[in-house]
C-alpha positions as CSV (number, residue, x, y, z in Angstrom):
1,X,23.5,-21.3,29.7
2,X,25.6,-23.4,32.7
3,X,23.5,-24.1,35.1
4,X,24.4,-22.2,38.8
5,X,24.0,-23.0,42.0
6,X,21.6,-20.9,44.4
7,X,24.1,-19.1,45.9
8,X,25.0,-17.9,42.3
9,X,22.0,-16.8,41.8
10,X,21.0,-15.3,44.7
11,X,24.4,-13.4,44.1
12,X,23.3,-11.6,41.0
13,X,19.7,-11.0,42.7
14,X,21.7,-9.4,45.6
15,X,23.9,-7.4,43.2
16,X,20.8,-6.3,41.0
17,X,19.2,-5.4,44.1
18,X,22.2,-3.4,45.7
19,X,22.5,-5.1,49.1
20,X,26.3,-6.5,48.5
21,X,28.8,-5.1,50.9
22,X,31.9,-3.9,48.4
23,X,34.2,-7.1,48.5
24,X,30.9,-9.2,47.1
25,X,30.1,-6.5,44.6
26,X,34.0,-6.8,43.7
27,X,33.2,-10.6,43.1
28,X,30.3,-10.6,40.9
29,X,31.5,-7.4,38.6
30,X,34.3,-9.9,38.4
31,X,32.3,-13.3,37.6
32,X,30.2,-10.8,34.9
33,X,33.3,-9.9,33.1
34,X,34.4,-13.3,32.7
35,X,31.4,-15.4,32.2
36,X,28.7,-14.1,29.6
37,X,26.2,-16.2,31.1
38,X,26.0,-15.0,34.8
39,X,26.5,-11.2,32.9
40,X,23.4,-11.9,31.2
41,X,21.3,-13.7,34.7
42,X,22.7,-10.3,36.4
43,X,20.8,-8.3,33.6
44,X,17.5,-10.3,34.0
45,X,17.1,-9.7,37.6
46,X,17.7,-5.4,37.0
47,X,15.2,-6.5,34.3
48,X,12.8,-7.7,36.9
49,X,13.9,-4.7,39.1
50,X,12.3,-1.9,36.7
51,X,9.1,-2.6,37.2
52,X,9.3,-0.9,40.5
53,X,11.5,2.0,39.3
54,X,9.2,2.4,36.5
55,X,6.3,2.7,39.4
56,X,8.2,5.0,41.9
57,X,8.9,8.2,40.2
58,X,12.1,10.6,41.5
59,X,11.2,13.2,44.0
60,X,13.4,16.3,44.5
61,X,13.9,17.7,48.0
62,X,12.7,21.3,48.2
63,X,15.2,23.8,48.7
64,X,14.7,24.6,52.6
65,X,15.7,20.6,53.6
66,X,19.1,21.4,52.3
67,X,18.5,25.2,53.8
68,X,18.2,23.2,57.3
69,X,21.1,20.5,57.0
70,X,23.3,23.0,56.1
71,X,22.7,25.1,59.0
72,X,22.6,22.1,61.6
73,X,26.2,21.0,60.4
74,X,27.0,24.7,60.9
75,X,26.4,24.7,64.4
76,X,27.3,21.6,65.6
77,X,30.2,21.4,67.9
78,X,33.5,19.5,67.1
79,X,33.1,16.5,68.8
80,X,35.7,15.3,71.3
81,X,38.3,12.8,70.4
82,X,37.1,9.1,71.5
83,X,39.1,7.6,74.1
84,X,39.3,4.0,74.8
85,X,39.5,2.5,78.2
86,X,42.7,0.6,78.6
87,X,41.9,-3.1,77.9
88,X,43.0,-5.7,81.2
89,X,46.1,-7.4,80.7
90,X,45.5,-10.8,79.3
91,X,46.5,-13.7,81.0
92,X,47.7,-17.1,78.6
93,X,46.9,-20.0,80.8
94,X,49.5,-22.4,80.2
95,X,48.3,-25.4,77.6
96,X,49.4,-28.6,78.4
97,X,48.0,-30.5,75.2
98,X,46.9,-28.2,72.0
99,X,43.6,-28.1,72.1
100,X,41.1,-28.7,68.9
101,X,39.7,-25.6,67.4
102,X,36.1,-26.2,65.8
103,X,36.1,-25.6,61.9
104,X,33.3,-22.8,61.5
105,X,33.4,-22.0,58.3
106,X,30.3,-24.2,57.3
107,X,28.3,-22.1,60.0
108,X,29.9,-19.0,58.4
109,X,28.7,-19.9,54.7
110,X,25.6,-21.2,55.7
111,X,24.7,-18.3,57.7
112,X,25.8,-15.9,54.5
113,X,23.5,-17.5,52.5
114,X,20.6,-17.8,55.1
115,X,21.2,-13.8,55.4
116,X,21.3,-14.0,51.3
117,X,18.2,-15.8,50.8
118,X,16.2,-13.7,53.6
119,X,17.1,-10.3,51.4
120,X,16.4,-12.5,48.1
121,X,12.8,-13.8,49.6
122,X,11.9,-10.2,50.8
123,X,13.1,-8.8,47.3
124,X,10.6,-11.8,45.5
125,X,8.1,-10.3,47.8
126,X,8.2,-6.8,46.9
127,X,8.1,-7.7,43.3
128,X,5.4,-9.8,44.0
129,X,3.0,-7.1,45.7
130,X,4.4,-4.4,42.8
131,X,2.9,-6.4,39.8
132,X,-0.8,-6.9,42.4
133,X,-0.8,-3.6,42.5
134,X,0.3,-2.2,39.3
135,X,-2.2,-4.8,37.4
136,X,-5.0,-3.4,39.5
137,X,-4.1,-0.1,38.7
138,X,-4.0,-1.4,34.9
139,X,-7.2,-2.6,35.5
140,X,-9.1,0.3,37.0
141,X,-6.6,3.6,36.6
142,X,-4.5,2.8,33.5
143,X,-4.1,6.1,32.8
144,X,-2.0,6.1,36.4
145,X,0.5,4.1,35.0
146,X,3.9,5.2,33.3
147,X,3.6,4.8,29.1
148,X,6.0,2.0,29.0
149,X,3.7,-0.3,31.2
150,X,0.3,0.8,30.2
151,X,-1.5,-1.9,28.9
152,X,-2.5,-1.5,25.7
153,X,-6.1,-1.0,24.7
154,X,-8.3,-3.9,23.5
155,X,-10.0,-3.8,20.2
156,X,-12.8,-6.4,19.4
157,X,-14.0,-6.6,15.8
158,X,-17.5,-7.0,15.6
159,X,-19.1,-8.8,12.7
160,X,-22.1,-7.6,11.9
161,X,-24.4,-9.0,8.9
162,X,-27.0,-8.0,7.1
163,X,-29.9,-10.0,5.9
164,X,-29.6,-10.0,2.0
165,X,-31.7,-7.8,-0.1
166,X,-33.7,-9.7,-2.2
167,X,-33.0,-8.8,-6.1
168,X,-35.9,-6.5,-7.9
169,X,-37.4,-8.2,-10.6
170,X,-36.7,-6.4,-13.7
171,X,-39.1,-5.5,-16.3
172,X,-39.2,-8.2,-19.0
173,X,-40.2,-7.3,-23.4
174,X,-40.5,-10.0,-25.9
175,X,-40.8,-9.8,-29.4
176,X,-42.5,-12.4,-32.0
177,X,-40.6,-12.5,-34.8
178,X,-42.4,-13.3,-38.1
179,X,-43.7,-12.7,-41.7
180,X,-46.7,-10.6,-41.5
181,X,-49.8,-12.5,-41.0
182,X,-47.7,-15.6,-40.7
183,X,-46.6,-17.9,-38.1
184,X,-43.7,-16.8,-35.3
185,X,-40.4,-17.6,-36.7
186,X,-38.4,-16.5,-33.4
187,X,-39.2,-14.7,-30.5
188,X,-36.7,-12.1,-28.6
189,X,-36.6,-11.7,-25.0
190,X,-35.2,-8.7,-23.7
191,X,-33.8,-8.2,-19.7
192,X,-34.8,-4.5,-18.5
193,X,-32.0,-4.5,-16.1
194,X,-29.1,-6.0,-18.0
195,X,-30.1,-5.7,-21.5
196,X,-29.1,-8.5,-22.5
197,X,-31.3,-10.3,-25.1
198,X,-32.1,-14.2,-26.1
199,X,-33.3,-15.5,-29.5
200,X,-35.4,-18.6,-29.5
201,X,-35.9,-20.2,-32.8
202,X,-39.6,-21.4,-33.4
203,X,-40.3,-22.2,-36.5
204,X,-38.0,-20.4,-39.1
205,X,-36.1,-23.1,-41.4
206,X,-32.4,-22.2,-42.2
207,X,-31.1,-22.1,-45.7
208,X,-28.4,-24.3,-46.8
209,X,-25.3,-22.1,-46.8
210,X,-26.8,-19.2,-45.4
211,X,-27.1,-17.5,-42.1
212,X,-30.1,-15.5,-40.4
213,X,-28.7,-12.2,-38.8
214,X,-30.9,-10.0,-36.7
215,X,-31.0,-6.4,-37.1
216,X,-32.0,-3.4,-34.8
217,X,-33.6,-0.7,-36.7
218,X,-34.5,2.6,-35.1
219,X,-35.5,6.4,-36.3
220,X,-32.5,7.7,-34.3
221,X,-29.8,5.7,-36.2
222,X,-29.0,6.3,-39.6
223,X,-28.8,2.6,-40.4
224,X,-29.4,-0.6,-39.2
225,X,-27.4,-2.2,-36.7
226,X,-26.3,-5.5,-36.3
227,X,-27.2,-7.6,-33.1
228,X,-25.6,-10.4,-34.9
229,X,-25.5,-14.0,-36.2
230,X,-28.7,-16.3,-35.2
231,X,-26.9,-19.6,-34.0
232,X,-28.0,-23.0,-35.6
233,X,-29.1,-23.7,-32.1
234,X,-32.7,-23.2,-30.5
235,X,-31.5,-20.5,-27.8
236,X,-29.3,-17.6,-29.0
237,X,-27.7,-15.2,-25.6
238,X,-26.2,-11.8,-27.2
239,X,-24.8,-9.0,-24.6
240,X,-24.6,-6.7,-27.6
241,X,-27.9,-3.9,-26.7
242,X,-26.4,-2.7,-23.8
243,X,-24.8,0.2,-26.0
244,X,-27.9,1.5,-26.7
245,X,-30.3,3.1,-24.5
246,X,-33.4,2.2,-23.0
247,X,-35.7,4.3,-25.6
248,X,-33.9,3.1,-28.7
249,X,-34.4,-0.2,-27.2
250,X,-38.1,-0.4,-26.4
251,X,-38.9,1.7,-29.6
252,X,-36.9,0.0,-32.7
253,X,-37.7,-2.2,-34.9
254,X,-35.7,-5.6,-34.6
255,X,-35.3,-7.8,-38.1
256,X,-34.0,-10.8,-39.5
257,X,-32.4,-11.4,-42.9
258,X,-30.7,-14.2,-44.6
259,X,-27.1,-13.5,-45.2
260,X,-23.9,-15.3,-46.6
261,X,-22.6,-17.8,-44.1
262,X,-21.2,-16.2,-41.0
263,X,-23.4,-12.8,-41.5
264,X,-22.7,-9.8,-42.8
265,X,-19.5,-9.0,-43.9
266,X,-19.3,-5.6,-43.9
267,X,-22.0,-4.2,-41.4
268,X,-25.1,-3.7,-43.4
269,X,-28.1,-6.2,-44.5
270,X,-27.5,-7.7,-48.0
271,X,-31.3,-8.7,-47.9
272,X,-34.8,-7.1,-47.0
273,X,-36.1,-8.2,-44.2
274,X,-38.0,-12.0,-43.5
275,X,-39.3,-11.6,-40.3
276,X,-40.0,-8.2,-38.0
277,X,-41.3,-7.5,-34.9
278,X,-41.4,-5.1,-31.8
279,X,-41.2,-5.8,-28.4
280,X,-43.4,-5.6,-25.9
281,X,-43.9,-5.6,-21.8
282,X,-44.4,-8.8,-21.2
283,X,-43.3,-8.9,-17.1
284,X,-43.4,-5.8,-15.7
285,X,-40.6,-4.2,-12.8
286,X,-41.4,-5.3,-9.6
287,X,-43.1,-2.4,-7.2
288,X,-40.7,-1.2,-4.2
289,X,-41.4,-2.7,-1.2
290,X,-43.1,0.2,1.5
291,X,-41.2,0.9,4.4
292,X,-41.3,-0.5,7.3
């Protein structure tokens, strides 16, 4: 945007304003439709100007106002044609040398813009003391205010947090894995909560091209299940029981036999069974905690 001088823009506050007499109204409509720039610094300031129409709502006269004007113009009496006195006859003193006529037109521009700046100042003013009063309204009577200047109502997100419950324990079974009357070949651990299972191998020897498998063997199941291939490892994780419920699981049997390398191959034991066992409790669920 070119930069203006003050009397420019004290011109387009006029004009926004409505104080211009007609020929300086002519003058800026002219200057909008030629320079884009002072169009849009004339838009700004009736920008700035609806805050206070927004604030000052339209009030129509009631009927008998008009009822009384109407009737005072009716009986008013045609007024007299205004006569003039006749002016003195002017008398031209005779110049001897022309004499020098002062060049005014600095006071007259610089009084136009003193009288410009004065209607600017006392517009600043009023815009000024509008947006005091309509924030305190916002502050204390929002609901006062017209919908397009309402301030809009704060929302704070709390974050609240909650002390972490502590995890119950779950109840822990084992099982010791052997040959009857021998010593523990591997022992099963089973999670209550989870039920998931680890082997632990203890003191079973593996066979050279073989695989131990372990075997879940229950009254309610027509055949034994696999649990799967014992790793050569000490610790062996399996996911596999949580198919089965928590009766079949505290209940069956569990087994190991030797099969062909890799297990099984087709879902049933190839062998009877080298070591057995059940499980037991051996860490019982934690107790709930009493109210507090």
């Amino acid at each position: 945007m070119m930069p203006y001088s003050e009397d420019h823009i004290a011109l387009a506050a006029e004009y926004a304003l409505g104080t211009l007499d007609a020929d300086e109204r002519t003058q800026v409509e002219t200057m909008m439709s030629v320079d884009k720039d002072f169009a849009a610094m004339v838009d700004a300031w009736e920008d700035k100007l609806s805050v206070l129409n927004q604030m000052v709502g339209s009030v129509e006269p009631r009927a008998e106002v008009w009822d009384k004007i109407k009737e005072a113009v009716a009986h008013s009496e045609p007024q007299a044609a205004l006569v003039l006195p006749q002016a003195p006859p002017v008398v031209v003193p005779e110049v001897k040398e022309p004499a020098e006529v002062a060049d005014t037109s600095n006071v007259i521009r610089l009084s136009a813009q003193a009288r410009r700046w004065r209607n600017v100042a006392s517009f600043t003013t009023a815009i000024a003391a509008a947006l005091v009063a309509m924030i305190a309204v916002g502050v204390y009577q929002p609901d006062l205010l017209p919908d397009g200047v309402r301030p809009k109502p704060r929302v704070q997100v709390v974050e609240v947090k909650t002390p972490a419950v502590p995890a119950t324990a779950s109840a822990q079974y084992v099982a010791v894995l052997q040959k009857e009357g021998g010593a523990p070949a591997f022992i099963l651990t089973v999670d209550g909560a989870t039920k998931n299972f680890t082997v632990r191998k203890v003191g079973a020897a593996p066979e050279p091209g073989k695989s131990f498998e372990l075997w879940l063997i229950s009254d309610k199941l027509q055949r034994p299940r696999s649990l799967g291939v014992i790793g050569g490892s000490d610790f062996t994780a399996r996911p596999v029981l949580s198919s089965y419920d928590n009766d079949t699981i505290n209940t069956a049997t569990y087994a190991v036999t030797v099969e062909q390398a890799g297990g099984s191959p087709d879902g049933n034991p190839h062998s009877a069974p080298v070591f057995t066992g059940k499980l037991i409790e051996s860490v019982p669920p934690a107790a709930p905690s009493p109210a507090r």
